[in-house]
PDB file of N, CA, C and O in Angstrom, chain B, residues numbered from 101:
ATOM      1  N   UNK B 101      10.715   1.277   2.688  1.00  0.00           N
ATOM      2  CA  UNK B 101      10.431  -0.132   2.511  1.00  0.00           C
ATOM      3  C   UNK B 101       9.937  -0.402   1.093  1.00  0.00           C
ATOM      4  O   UNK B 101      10.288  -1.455   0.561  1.00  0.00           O
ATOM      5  N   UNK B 102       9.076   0.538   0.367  1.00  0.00           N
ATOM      6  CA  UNK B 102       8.519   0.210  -0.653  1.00  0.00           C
ATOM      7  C   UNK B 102       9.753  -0.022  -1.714  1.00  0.00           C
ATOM      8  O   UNK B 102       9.958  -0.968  -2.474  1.00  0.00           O
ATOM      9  N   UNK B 103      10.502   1.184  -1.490  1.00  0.00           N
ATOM     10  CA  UNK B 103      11.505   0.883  -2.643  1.00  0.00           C
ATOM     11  C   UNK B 103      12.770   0.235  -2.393  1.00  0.00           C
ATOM     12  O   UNK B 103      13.690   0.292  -3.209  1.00  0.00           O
ATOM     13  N   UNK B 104      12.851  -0.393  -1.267  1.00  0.00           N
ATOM     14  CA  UNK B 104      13.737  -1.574  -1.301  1.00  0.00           C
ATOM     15  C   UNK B 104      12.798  -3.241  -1.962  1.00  0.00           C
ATOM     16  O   UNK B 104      13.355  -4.173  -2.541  1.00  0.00           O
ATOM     17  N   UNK B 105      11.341  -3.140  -1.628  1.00  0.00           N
ATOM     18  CA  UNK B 105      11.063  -4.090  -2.423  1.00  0.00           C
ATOM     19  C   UNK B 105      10.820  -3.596  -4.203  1.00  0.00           C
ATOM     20  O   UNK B 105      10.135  -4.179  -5.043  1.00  0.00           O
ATOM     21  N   UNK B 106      11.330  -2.821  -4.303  1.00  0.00           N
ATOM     22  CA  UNK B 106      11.674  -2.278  -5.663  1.00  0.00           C
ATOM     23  C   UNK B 106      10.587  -1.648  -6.621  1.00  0.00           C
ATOM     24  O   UNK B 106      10.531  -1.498  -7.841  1.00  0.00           O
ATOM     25  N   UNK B 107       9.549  -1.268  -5.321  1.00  0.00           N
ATOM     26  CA  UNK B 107       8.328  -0.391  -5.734  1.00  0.00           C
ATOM     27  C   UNK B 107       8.636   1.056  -6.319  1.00  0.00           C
ATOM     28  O   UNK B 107       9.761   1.253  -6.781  1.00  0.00           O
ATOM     29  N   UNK B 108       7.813   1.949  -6.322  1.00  0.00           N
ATOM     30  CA  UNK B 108       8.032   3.670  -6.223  1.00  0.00           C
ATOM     31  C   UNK B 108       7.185   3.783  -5.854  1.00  0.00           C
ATOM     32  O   UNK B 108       6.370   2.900  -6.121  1.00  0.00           O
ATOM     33  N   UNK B 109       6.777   4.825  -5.055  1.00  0.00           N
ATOM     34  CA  UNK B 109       5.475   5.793  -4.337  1.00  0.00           C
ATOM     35  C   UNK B 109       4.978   6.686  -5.568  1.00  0.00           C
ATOM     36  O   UNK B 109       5.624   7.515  -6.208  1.00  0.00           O
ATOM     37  N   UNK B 110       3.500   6.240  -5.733  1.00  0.00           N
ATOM     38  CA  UNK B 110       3.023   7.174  -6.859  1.00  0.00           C
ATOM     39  C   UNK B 110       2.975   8.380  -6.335  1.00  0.00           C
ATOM     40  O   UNK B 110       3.269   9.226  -7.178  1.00  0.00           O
ATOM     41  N   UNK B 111       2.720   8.832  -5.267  1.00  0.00           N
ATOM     42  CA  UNK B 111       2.429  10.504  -4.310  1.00  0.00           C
ATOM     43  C   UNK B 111       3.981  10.463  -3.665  1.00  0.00           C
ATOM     44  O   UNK B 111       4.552   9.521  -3.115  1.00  0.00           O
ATOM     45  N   UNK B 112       4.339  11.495  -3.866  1.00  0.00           N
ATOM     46  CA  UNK B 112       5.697  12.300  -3.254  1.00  0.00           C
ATOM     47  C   UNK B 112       5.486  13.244  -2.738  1.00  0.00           C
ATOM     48  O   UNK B 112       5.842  14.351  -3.143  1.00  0.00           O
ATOM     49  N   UNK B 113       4.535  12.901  -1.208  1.00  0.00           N
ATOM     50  CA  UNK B 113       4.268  13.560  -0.137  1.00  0.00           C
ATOM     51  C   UNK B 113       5.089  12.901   1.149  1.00  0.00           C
ATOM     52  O   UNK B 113       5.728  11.852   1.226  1.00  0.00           O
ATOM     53  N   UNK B 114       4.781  14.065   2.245  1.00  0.00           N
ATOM     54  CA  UNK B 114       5.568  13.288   3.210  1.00  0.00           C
ATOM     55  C   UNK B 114       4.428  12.414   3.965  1.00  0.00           C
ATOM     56  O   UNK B 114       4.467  11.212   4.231  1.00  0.00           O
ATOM     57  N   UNK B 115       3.231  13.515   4.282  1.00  0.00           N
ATOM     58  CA  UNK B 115       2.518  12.636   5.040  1.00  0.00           C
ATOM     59  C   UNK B 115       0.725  12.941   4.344  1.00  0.00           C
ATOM     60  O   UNK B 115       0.323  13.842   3.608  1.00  0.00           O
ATOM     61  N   UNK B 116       0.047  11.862   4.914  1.00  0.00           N
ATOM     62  CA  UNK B 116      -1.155  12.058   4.660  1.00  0.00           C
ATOM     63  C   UNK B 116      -1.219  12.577   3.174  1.00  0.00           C
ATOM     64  O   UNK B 116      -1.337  13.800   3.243  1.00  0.00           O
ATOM     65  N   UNK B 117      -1.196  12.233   2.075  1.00  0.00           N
ATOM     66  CA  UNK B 117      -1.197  12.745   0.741  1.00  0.00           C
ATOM     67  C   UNK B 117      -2.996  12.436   0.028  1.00  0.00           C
ATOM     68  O   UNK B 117      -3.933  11.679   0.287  1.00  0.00           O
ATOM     69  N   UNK B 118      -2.767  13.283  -0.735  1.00  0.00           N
ATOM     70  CA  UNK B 118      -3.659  13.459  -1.546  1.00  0.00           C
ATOM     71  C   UNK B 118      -3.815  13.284  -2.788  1.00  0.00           C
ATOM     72  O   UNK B 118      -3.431  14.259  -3.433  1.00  0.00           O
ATOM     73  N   UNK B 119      -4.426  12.023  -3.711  1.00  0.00           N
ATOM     74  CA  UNK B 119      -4.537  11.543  -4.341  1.00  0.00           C
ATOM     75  C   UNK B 119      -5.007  12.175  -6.015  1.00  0.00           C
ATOM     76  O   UNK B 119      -5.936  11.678  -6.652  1.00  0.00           O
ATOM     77  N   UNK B 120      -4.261  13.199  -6.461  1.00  0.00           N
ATOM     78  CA  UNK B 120      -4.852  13.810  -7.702  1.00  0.00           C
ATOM     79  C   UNK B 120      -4.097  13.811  -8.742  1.00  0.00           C
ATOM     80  O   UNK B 120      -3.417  14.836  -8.783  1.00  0.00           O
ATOM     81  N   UNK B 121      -3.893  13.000  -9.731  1.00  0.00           N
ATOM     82  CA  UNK B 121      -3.093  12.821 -10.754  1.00  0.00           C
ATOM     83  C   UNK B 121      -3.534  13.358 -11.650  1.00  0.00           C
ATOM     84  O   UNK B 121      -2.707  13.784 -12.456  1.00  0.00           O
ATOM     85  N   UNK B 122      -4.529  13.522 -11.851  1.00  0.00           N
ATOM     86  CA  UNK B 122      -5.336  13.875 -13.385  1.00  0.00           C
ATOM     87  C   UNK B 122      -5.619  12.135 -13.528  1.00  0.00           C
ATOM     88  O   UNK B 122      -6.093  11.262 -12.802  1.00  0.00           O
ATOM     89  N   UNK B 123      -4.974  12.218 -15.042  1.00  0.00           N
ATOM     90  CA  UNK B 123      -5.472  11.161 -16.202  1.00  0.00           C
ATOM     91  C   UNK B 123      -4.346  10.067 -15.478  1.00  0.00           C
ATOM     92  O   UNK B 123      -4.640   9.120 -16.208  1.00  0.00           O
ATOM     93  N   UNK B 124      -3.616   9.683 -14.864  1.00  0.00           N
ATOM     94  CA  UNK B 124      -2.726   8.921 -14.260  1.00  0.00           C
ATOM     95  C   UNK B 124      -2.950   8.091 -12.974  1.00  0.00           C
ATOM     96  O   UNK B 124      -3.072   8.535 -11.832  1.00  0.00           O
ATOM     97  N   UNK B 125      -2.980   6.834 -13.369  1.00  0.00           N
ATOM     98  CA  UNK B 125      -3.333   5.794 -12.376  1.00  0.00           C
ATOM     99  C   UNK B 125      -2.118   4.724 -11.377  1.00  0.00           C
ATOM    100  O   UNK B 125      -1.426   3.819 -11.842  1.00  0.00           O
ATOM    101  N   UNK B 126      -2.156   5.111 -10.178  1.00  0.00           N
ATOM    102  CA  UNK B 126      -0.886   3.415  -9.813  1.00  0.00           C
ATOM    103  C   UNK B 126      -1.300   2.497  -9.753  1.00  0.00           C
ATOM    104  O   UNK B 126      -2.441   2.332  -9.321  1.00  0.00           O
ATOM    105  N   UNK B 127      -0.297   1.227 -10.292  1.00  0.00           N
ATOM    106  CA  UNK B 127      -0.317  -0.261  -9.913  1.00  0.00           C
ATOM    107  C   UNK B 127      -0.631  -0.516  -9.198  1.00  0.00           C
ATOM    108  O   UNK B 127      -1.331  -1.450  -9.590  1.00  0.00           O
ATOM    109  N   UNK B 128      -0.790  -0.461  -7.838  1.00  0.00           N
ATOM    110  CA  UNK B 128      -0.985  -0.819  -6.953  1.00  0.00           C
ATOM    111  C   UNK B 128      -1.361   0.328  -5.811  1.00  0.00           C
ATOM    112  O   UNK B 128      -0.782   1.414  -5.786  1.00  0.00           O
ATOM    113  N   UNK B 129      -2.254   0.009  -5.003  1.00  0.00           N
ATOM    114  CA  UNK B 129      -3.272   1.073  -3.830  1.00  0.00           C
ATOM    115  C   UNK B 129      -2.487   0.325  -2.451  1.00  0.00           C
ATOM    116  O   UNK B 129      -2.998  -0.783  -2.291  1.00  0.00           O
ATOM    117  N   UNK B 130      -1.844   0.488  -1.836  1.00  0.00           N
ATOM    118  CA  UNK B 130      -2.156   0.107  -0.305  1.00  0.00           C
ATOM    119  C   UNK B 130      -2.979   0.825   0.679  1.00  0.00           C
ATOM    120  O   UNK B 130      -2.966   2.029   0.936  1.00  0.00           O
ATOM    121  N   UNK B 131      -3.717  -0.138   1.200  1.00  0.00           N
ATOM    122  CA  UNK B 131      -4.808   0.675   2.686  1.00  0.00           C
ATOM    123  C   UNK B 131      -4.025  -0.302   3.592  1.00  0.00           C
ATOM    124  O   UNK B 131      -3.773  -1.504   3.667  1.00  0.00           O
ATOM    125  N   UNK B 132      -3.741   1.012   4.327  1.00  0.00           N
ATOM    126  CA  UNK B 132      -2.775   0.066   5.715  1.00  0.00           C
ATOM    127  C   UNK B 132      -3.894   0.805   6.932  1.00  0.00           C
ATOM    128  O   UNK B 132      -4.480   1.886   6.984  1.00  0.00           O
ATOM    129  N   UNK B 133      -3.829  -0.325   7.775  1.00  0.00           N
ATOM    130  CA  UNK B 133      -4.072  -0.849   8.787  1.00  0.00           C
ATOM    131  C   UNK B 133      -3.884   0.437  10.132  1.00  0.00           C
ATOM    132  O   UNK B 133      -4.478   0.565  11.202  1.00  0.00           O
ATOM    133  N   UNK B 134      -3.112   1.005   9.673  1.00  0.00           N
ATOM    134  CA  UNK B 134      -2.820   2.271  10.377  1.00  0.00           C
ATOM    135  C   UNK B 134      -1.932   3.432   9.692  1.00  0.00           C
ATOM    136  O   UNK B 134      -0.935   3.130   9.035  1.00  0.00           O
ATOM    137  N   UNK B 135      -2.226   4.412   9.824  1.00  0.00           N
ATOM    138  CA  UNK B 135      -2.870   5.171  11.302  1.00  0.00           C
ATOM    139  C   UNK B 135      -4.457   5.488  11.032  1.00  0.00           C
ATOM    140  O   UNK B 135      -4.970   6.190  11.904  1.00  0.00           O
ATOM    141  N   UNK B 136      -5.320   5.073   9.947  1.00  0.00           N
ATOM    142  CA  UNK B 136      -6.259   4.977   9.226  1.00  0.00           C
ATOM    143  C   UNK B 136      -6.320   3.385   9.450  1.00  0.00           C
ATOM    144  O   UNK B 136      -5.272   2.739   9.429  1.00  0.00           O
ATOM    145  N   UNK B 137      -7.492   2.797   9.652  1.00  0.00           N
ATOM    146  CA  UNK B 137      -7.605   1.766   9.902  1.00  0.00           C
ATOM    147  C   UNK B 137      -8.973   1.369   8.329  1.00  0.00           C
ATOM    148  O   UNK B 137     -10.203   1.426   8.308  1.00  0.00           O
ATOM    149  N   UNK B 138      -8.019   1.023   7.330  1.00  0.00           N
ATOM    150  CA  UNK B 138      -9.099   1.190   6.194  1.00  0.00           C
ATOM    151  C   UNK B 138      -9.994  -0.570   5.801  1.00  0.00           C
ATOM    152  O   UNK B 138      -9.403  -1.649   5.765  1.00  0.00           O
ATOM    153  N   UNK B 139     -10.962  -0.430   5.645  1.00  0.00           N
ATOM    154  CA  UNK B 139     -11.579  -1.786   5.765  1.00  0.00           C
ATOM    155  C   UNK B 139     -12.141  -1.923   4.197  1.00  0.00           C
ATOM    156  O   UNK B 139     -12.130  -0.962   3.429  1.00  0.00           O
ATOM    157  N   UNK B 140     -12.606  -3.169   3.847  1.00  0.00           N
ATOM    158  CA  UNK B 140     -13.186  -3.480   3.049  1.00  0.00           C
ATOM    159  C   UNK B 140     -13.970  -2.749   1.773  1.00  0.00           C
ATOM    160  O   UNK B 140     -14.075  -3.055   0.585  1.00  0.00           O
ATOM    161  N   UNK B 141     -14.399  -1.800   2.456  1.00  0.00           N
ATOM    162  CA  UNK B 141     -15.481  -1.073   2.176  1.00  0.00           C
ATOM    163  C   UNK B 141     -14.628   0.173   1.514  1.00  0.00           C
ATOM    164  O   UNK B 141     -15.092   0.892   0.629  1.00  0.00           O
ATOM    165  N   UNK B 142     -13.380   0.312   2.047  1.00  0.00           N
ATOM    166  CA  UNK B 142     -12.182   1.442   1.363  1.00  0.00           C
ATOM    167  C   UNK B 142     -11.857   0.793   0.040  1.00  0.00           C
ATOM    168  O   UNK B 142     -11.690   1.390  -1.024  1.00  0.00           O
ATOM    169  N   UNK B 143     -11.779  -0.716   0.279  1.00  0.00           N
ATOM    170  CA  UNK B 143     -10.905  -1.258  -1.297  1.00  0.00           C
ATOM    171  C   UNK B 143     -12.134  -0.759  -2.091  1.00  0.00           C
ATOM    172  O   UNK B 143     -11.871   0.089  -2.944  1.00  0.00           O
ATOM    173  N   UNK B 144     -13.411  -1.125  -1.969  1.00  0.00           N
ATOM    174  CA  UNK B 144     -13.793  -1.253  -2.829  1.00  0.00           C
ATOM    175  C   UNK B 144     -14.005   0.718  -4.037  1.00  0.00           C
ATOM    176  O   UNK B 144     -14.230   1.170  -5.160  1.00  0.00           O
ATOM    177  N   UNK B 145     -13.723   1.056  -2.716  1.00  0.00           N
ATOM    178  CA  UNK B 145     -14.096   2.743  -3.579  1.00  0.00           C
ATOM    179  C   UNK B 145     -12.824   2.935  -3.800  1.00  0.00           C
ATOM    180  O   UNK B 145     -12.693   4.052  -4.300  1.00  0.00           O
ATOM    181  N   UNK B 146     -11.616   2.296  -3.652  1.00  0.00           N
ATOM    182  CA  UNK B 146     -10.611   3.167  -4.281  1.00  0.00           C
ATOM    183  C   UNK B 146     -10.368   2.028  -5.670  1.00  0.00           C
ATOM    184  O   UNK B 146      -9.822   2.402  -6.708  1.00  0.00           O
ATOM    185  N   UNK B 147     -10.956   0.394  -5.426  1.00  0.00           N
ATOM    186  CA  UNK B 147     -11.105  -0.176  -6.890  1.00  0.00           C
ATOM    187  C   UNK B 147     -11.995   1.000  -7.846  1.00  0.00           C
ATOM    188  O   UNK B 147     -11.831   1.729  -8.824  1.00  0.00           O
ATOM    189  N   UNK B 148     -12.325   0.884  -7.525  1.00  0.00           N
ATOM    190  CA  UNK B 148     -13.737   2.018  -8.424  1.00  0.00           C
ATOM    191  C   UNK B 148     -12.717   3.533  -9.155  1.00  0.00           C
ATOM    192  O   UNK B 148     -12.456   3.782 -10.332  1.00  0.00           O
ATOM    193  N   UNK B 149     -12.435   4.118  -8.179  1.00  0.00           N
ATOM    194  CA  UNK B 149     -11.525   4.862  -8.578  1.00  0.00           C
ATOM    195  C   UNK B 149     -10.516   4.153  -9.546  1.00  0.00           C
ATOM    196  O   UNK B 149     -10.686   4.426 -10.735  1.00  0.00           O
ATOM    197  N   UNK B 150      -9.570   3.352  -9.268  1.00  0.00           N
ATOM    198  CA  UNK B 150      -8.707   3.275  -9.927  1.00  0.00           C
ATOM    199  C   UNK B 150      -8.581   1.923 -10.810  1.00  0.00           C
ATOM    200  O   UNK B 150      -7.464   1.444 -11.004  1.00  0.00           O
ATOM    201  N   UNK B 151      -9.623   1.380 -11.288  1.00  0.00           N
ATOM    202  CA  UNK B 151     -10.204   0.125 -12.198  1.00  0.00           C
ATOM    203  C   UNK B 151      -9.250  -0.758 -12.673  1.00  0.00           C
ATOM    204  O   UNK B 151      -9.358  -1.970 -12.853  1.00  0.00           O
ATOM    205  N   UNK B 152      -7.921   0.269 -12.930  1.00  0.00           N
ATOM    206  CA  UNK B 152      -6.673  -0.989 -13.159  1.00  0.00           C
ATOM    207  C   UNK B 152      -5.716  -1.542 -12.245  1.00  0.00           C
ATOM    208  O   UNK B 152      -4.914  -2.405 -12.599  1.00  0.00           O
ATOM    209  N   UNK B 153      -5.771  -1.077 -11.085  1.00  0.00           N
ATOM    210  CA  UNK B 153      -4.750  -0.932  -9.979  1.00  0.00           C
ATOM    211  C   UNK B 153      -5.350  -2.303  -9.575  1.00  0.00           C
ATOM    212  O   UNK B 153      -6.183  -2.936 -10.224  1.00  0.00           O
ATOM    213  N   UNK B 154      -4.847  -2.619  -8.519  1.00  0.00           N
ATOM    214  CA  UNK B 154      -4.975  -3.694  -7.846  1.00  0.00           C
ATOM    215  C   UNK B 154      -4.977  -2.875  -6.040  1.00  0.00           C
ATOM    216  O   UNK B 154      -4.101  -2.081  -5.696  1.00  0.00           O
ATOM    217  N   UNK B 155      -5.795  -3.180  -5.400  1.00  0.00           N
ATOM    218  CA  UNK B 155      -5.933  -2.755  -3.966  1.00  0.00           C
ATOM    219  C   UNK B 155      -6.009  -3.648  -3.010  1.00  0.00           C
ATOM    220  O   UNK B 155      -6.732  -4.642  -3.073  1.00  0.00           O
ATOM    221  N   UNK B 156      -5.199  -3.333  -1.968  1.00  0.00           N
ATOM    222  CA  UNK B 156      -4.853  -4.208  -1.084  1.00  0.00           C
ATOM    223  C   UNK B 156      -4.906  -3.586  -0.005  1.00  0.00           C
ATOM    224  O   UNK B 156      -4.534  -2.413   0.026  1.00  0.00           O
ATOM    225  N   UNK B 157      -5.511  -4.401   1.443  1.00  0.00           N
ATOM    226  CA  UNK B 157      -5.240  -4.123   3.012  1.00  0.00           C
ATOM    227  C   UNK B 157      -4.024  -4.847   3.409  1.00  0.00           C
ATOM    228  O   UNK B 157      -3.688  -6.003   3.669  1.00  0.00           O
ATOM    229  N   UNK B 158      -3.425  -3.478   3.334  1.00  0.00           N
ATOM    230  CA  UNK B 158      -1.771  -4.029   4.282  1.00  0.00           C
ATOM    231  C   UNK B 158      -1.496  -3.593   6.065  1.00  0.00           C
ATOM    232  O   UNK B 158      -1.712  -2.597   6.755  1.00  0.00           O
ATOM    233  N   UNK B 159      -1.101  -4.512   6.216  1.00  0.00           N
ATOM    234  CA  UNK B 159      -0.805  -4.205   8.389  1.00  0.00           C
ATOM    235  C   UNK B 159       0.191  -3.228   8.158  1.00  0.00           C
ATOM    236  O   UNK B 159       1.298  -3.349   7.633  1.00  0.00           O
ATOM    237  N   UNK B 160      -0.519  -2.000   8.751  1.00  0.00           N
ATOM    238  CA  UNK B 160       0.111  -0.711   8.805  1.00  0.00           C
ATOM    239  C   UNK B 160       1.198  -0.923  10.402  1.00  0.00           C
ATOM    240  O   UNK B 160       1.583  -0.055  11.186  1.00  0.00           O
ATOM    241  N   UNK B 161       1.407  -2.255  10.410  1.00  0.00           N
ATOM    242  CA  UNK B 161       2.344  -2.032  11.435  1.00  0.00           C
ATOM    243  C   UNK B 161       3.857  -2.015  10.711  1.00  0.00           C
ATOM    244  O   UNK B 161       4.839  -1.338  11.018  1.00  0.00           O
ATOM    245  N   UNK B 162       3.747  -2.684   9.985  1.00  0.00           N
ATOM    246  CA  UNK B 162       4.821  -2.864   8.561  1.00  0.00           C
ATOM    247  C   UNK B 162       4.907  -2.291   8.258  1.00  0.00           C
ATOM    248  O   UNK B 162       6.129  -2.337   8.112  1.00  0.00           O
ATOM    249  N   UNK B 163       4.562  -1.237   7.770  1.00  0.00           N
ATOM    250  CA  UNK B 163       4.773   0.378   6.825  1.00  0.00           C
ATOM    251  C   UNK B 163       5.448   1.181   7.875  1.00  0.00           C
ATOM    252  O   UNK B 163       6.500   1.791   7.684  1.00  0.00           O
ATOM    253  N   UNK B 164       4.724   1.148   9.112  1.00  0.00           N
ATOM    254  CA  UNK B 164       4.884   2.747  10.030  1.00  0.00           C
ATOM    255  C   UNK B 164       5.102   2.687  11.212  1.00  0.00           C
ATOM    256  O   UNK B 164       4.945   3.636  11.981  1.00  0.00           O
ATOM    257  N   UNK B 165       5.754   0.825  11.739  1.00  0.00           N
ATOM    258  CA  UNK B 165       6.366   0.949  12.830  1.00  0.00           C
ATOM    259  C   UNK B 165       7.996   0.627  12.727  1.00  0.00           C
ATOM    260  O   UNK B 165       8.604  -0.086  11.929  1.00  0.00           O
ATOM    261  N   UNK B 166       8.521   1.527  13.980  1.00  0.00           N
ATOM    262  CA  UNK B 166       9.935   1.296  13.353  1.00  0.00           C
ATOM    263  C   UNK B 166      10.568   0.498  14.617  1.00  0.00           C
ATOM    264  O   UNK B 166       9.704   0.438  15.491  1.00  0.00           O
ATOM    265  N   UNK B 167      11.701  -0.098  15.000  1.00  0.00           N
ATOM    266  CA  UNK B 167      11.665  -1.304  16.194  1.00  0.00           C
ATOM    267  C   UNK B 167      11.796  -2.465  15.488  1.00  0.00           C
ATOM    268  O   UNK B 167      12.095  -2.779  14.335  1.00  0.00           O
ATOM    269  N   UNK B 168      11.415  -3.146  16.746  1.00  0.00           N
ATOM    270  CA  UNK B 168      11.215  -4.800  16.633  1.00  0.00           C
ATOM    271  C   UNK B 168      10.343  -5.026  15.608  1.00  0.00           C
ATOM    272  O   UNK B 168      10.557  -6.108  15.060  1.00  0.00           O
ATOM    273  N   UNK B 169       9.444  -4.403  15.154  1.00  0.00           N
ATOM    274  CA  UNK B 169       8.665  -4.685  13.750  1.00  0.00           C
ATOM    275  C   UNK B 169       9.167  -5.048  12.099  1.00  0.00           C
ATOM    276  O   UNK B 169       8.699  -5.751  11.203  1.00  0.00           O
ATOM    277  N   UNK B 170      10.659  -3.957  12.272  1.00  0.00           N
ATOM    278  CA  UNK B 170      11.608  -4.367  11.102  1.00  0.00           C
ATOM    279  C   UNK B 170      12.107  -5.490  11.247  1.00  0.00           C
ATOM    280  O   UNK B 170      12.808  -5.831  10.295  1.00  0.00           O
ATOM    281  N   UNK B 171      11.996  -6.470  12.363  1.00  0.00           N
ATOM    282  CA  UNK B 171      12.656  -7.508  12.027  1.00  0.00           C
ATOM    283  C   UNK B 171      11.793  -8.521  11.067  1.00  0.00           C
ATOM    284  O   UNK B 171      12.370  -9.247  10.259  1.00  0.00           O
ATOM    285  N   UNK B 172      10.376  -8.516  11.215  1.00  0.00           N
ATOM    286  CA  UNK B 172      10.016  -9.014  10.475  1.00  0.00           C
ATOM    287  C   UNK B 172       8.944  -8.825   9.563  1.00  0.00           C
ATOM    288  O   UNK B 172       8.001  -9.576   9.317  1.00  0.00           O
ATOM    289  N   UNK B 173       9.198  -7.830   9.150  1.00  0.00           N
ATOM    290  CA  UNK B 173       9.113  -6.769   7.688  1.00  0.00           C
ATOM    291  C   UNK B 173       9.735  -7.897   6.441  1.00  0.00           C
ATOM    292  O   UNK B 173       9.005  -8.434   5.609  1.00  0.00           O
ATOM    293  N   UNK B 174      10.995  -8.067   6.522  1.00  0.00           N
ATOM    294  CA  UNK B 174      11.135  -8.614   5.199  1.00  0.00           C
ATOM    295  C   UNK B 174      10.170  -9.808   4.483  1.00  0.00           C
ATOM    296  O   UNK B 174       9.675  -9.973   3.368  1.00  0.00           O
ATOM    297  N   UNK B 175      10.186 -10.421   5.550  1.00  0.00           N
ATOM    298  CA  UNK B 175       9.201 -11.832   5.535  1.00  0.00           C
ATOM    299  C   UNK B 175       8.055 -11.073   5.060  1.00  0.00           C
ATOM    300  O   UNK B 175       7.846 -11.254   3.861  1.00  0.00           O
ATOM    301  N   UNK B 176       7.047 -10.080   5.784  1.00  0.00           N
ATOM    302  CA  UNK B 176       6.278 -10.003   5.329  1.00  0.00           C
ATOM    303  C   UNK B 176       6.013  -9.066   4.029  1.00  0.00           C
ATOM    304  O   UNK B 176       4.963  -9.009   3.389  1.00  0.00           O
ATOM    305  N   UNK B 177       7.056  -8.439   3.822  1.00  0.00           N
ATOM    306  CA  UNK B 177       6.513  -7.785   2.040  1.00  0.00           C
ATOM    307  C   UNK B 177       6.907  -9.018   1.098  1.00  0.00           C
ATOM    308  O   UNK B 177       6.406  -9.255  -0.001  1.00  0.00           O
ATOM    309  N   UNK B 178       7.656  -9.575   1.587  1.00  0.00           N
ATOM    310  CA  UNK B 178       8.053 -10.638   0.446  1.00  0.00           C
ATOM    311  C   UNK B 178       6.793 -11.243  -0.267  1.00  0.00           C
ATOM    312  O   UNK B 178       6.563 -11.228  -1.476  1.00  0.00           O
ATOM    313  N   UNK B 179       5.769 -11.958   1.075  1.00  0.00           N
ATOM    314  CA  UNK B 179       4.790 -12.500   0.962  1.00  0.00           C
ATOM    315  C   UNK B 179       3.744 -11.664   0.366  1.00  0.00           C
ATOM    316  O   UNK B 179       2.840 -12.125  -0.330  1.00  0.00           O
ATOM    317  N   UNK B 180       3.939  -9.989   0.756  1.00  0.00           N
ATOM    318  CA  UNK B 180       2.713  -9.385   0.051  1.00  0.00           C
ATOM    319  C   UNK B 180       3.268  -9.339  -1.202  1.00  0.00           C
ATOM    320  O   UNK B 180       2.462  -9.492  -2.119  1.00  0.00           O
ATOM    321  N   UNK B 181       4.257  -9.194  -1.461  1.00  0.00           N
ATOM    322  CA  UNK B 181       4.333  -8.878  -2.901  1.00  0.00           C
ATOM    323  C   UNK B 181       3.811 -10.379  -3.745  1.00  0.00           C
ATOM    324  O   UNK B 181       2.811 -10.390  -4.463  1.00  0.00           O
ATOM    325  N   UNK B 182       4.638 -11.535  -3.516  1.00  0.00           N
ATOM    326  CA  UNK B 182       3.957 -12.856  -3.653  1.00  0.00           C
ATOM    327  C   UNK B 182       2.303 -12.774  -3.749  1.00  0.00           C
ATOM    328  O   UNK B 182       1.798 -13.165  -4.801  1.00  0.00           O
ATOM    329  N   UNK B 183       1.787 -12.479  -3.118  1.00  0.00           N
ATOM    330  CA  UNK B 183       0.553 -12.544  -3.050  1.00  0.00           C
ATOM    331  C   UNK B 183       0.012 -11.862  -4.204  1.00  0.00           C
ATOM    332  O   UNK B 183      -0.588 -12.402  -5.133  1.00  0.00           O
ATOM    333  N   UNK B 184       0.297 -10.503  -4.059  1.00  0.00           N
ATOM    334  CA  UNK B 184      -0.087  -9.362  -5.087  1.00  0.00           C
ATOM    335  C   UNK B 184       0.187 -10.101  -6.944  1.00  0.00           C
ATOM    336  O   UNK B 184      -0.359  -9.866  -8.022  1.00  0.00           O
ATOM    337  N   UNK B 185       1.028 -10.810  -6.613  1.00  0.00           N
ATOM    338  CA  UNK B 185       1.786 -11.121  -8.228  1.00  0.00           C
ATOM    339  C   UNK B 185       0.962 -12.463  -8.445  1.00  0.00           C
ATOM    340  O   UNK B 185       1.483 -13.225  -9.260  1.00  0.00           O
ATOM    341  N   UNK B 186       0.122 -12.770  -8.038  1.00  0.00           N
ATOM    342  CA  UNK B 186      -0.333 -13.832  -7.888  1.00  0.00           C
ATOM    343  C   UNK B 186      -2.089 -13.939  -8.365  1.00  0.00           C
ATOM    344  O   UNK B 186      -2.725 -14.912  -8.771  1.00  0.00           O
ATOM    345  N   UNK B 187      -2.391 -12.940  -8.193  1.00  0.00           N
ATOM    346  CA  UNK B 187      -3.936 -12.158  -7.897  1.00  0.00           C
ATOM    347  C   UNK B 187      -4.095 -11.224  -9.116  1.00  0.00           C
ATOM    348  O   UNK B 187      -5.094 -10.514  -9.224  1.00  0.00           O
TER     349      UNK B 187
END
């Protein structure tokens, strides 16, 4: 999904990854909603960590359910990305 909205994945893991770049930061953080249910209190330590990125709580039903959920997936990255470009 990410890279049909024409993102890239900074980690090229399959699952559960681990965040160690060195000196190298991403655009953008998503905390989804699942299978980690990350709250408020996550943006703010991974802002901290990553001071230029922009961090966001995304509905991890969108990322990591597959079904009736893709139907309306497009609608909603459209809007996150909207949002994100906006902020």
């Amino acid at each position: 999904m990410l890279e049909k909205c024409g993102l890239r994945n900074f980690v090229n893991e399959e699952r559960y990854p681990e965040i160690n770049k060195g000196n190298k930061s991403p655009d953008l953080v998503f905390l989804s909603s699942e299978p980690f249910p990350f709250k408020q209190k996550h943006v703010q330590a991974y802002q901290e960590r990553y001071p230029d990125a922009k961090v966001v709580l995304v509905d991890g039903e969108m990322f990591s359910w597959y079904g009736s959920r893709l139907t309306l997936a497009p609608k909603y990255f459209k809007e996150l990305l909207k949002q994100i470009a906006l902020n």
